[in-house]
C-alpha positions in Angstrom: 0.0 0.0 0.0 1.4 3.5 -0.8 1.7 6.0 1.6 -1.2 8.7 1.7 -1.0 12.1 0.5 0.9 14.7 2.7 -1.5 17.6 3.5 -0.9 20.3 6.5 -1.2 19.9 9.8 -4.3 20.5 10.9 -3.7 22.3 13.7 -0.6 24.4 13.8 1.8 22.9 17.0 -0.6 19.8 17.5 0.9 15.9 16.5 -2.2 14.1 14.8 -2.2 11.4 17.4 -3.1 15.2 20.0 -5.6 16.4 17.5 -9.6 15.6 17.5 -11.1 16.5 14.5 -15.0 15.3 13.8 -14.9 14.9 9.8 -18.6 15.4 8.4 -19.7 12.1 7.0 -22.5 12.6 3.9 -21.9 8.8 2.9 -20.4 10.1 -0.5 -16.6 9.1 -2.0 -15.7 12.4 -1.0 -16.3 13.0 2.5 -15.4 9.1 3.6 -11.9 9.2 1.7 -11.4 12.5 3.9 -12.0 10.6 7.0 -10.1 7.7 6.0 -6.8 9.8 4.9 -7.3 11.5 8.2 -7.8 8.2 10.5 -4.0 6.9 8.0 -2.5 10.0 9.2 -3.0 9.2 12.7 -5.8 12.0 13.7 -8.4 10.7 16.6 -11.4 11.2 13.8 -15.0 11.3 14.9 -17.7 10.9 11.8 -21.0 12.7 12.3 -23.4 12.8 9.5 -26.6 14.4 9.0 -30.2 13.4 8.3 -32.1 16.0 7.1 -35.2 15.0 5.6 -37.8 12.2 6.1 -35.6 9.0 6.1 -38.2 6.8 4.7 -38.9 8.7 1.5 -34.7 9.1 1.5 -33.9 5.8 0.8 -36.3 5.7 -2.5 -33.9 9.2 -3.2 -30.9 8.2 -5.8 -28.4 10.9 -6.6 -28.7 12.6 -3.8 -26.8 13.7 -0.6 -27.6 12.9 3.2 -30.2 9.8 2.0 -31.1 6.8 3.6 -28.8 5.1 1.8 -25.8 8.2 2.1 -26.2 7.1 5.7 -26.0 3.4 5.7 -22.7 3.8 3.4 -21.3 6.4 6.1 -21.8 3.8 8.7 -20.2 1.2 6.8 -17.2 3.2 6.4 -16.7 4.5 10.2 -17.4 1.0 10.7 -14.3 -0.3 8.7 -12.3 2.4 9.6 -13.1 1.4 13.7 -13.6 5.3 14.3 -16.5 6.9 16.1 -20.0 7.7 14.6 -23.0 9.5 15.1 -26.1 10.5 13.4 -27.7 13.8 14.4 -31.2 14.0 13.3 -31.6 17.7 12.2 -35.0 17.4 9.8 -36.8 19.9 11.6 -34.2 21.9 11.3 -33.4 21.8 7.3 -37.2 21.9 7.0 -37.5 25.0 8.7 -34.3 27.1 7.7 -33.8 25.6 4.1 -36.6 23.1 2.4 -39.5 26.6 3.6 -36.7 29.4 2.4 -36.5 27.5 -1.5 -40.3 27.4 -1.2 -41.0 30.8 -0.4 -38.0 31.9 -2.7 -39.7 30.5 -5.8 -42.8 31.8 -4.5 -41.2 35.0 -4.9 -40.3 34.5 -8.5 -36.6 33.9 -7.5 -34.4 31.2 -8.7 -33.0 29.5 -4.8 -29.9 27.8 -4.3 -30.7 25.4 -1.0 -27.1 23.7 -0.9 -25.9 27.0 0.2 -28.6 27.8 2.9 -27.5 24.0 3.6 -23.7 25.1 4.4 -24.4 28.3 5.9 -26.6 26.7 8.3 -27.2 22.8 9.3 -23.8 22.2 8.2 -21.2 25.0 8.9 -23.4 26.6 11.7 -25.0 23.7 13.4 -22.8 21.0 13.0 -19.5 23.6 13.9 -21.2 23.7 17.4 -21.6 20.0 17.5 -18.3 19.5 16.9 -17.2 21.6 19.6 -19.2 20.4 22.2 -17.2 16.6 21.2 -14.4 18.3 21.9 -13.0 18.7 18.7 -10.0 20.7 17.7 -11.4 21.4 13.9 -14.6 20.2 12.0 -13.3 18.2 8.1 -15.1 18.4 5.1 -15.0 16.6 1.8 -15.4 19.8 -0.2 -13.4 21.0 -3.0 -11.6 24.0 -1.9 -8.6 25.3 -0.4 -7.7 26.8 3.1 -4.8 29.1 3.0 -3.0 30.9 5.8 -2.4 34.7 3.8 -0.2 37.1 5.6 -3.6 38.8 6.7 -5.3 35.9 8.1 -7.1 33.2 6.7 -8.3 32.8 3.3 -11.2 30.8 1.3 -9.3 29.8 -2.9 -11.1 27.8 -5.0 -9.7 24.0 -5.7 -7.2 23.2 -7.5 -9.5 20.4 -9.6 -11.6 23.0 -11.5 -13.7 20.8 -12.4 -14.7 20.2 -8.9 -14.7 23.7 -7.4 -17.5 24.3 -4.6 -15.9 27.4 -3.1 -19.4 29.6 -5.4 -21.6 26.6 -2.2 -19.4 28.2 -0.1 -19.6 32.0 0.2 -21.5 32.3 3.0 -18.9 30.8 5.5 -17.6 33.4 7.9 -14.4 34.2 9.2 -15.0 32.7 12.8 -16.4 29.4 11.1 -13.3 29.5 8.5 -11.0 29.4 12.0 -12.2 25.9 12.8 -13.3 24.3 9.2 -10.5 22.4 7.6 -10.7 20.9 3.9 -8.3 18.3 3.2 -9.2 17.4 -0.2 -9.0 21.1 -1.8 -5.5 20.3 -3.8 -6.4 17.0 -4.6 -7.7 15.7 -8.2 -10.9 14.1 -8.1 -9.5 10.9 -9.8 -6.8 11.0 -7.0 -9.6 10.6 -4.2 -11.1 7.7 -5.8 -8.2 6.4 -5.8 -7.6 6.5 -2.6 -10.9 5.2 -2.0 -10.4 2.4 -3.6 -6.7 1.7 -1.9 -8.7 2.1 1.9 -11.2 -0.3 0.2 -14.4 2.2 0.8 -17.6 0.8 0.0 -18.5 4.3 -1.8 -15.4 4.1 -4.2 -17.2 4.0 -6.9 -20.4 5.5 -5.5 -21.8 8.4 -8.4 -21.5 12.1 -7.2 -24.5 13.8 -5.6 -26.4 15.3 -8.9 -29.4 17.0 -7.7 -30.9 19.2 -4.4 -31.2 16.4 -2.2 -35.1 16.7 -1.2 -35.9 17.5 -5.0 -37.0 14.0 -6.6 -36.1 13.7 -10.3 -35.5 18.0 -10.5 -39.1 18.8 -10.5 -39.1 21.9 -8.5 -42.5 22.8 -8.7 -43.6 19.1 -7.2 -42.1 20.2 -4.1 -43.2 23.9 -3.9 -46.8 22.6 -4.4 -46.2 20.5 -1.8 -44.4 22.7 0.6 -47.2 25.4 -0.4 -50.4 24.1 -1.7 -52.4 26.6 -4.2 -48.7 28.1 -5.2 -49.1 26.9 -8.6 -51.9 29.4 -9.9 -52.3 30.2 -13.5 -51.7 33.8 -14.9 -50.5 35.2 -18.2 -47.5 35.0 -20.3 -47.1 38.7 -21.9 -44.3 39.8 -24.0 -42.6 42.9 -23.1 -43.8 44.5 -25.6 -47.1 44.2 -23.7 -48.8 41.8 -26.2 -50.7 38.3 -23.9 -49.0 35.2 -25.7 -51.3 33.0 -23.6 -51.1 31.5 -20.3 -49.5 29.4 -17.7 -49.9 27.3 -14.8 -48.2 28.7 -12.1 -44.7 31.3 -12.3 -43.2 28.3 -10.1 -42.7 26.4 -13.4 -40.4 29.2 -14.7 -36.6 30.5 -14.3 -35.1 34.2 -15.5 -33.7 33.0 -18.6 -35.3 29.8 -19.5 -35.7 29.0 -23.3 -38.2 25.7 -23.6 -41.1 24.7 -22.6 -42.4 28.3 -22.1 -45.7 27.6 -23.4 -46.2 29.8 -26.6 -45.9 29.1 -29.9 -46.2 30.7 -33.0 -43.9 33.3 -32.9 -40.8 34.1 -35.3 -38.5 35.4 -32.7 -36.9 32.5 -30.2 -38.8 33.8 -26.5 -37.0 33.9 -23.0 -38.3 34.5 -19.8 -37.0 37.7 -18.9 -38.8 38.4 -15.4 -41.8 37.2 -13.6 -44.2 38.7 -11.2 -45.6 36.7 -8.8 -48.2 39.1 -7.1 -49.6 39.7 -11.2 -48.7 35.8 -11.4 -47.3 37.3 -14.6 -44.7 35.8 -16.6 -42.5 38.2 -18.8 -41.1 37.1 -22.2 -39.1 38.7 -25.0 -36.0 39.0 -27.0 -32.5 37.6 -25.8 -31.1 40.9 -25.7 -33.4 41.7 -23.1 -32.2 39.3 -20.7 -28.6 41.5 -20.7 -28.0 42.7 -17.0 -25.6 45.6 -16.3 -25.4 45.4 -12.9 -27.2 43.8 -9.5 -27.8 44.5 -6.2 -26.5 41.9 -3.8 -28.1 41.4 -0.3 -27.0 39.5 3.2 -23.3 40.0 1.8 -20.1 38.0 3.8 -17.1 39.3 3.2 -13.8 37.8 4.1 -10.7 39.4 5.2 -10.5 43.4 4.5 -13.8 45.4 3.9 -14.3 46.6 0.5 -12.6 50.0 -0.4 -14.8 53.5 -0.1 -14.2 53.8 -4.0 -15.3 50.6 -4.9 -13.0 47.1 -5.6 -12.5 45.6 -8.9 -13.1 41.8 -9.1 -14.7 39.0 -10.7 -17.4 37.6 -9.9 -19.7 34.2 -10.5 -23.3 34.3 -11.2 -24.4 31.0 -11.6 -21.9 28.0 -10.3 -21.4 26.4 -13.8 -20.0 29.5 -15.0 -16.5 31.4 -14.9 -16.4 34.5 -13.4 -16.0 37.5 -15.2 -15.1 41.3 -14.9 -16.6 43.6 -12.7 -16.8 46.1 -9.6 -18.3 46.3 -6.0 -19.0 48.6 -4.3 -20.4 48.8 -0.9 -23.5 49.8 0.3 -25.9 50.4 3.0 -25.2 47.7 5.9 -25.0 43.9 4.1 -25.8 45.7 0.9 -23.8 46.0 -2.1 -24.2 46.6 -5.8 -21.5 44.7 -9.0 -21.7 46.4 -12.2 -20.1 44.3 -14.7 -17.7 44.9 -16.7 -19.6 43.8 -20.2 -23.5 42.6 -20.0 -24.1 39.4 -18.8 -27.3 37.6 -19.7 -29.6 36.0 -17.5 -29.0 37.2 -14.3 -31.3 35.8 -12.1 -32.6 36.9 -8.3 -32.1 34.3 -5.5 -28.9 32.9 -7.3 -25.8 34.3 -5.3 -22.9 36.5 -7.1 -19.7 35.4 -5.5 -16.2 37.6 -5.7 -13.3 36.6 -6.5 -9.4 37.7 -7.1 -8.0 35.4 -9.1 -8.1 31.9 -6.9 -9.2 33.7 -3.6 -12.7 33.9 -2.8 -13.6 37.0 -1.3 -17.2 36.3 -0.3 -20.5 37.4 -1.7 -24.3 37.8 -1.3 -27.7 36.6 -2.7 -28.6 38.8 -6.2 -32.2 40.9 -4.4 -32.4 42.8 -8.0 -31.0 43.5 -11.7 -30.5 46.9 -13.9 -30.6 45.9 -17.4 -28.4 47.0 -20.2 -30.8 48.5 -22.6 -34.0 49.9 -20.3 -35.3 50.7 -23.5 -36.0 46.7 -24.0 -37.7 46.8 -20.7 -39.4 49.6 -19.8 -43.1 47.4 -20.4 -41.9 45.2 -18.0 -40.5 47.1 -15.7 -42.5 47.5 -12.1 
């Protein structure tokens, strides 16, 4: 057997066999090959994981993270590895602080990203007490991205597998939490950590990734809005911003900013995009790509890591959606967690409830949730606008 990867101490001054560290267990390849490459390095590891949702309907759930199944394979695993395990039942918890926030989001005609209300509070908040009350001198994840000591304290960079960068999940976490959160596998190669899986002889080495939001069967949003809020899905009209009604829907929880199919309209020569809905008209807005260009957004509830941003504003670049990479822009800071980016070029698409994270280069700065949009021809808009 070859010897494991060498990562950083954990803890500055502390030998492994002095250092406690829970490791968060999701039952994925991910998080078990970090708590097996801790318990080979000689750390006292103790695996908590989650369950977050009804446990019955989670083992039906494929795909998925924190499942009935995610929790069987994470006991299997602490089980091989002879380390310590516990499951902390926090459904009322996810229910109440981020299953009801995506519901009411999409009520609000926003587009909600759960697995970040997830980190920023079950996971990072929550289980970051837990940890501490075990006794623990730092709380492991299996995420992809990198912990570095700067000259100015610590810092958040994205991972140095691209490909498998969650540091846009993970904007949210805040300096104090960043103090005690490690994240072992953050200049590691995905391919590398299955190979180590397979070399501890994990159960989940070969176990798919986590594709969708876990407590979203098959990606059918609206299923679970209707059934988190009954009556949600009421019809209204699809109107084009040139105030023309194209015909009508059944419910704005069936529609993102941006979205290209299944809109409901036919007929027309031009190819139609949702460009903004209103929920209190239950009206859903449609027109031209052009008109989906954003100049600039106004971020809400913004963390910011490190160094506040600069009285005359701070260029960076920023991510608006996790898939993409950022681009050009500046901050600037505003009244209490407010700020507003104004990009450098149009960006298309920009949609509220997503988050705009901030970056320089590899170093995440922070970021906020996107509360509105200015477009970059209001001549485009001006039927739609409120």
């Amino acid at each position: 057997m070859s010897k494991a990867p060498n990562i950083e101490p954990l803890v500055k001054g502390k030998q492994p066999a002095e250092t406690r560290v829970v490791v968060a267990m999701s039952g994925g390849v991910d998080s078990s090959t970090t708590a097996a490459l801790l318990h080979e390095l000689g750390y006292q590891v103790i695996g908590i994981t989650l369950q977050l949702y009804d446990f019955g309907a989670a083992v039906q759930k494929k795909g998925a993270c924190c499942a009935g199944q995610d929790i069987y394979d994470a006991k299997k695993v602490s089980s091989k590895l002879d380390i310590p395990h516990y499951v902390l039942n926090y459904e009322n918890r996810f229910r109440d602080e981020v299953m009801e926030d995506f519901a009411d989001s999409y009520i609000r005609g926003e587009t909600p990203i759960p697995c970040v209300k997830c980190n920023q509070t079950v996971k990072f908040r929550d289980l970051v007490k837990a940890a501490k009350d075990l006794g623990a001198d730092c709380l492991a994840t299996g995420h992809y991205i990198r912990r570095v000591e700067g000259e100015a304290g610590v810092e958040l960079h994205s991972a140095v597998d691209t490909n498998r960068d969650q540091s846009y999940f993970l904007f949210a976490t805040t300096d104090e939490q960043l103090e005690y959160l490690r994240f072992p596998l953050g200049n590691m190669p995905k391919t590398e950590v299955r190979a180590l899986a397979r070399r501890y002889g994990l159960i989940v080495a070969d176990k798919p990734d986590s594709q969708d939001i876990c407590f979203v069967p098959e990606g059918n949003y609206a299923s679970v809005i209707e059934r988190l809020r009954p009556g949600a899905a009421e019809p209204g009209e699809i109107i084009h911003i040139d105030g023309r009604v194209l015909g009508t829907h059944k419910g704005i929880i069936h529609y993102t900013i941006g979205q290209r199919r299944g809109i409901g309209v036919g007929g027309t020569v031009e190819p139609l995009y949702v460009i903004k809905l209103r929920p209190a008209e239950r009206q859903v807005i449609v027109g031209p790509r052009e008109a989906l260009l954003t100049a600039a957004l106004e971020v809400a509830e913004l963390n910011w890591l490190g160094a506040g941003i600069p009285e005359g504003g701070l260029a960076i670049q920023v991510k608006i959606r996790s898939t993409q990479p950022p681009v050009g822009a500046m901050i600037y800071k505003g009244q209490g967690s407010a700020a507003r980016i104004i990009f450098d070029a149009p960006e298309p698409g920009v949609s509220p409830g997503q988050a705009a994270v901030c970056y320089d280069g590899t170093k995440m700065l922070g970021g906020g949730w996107i509360r509105g949009t200015v477009p970059a021809d209001v001549r485009l808009v001006e039927s739609a606008a409120e």
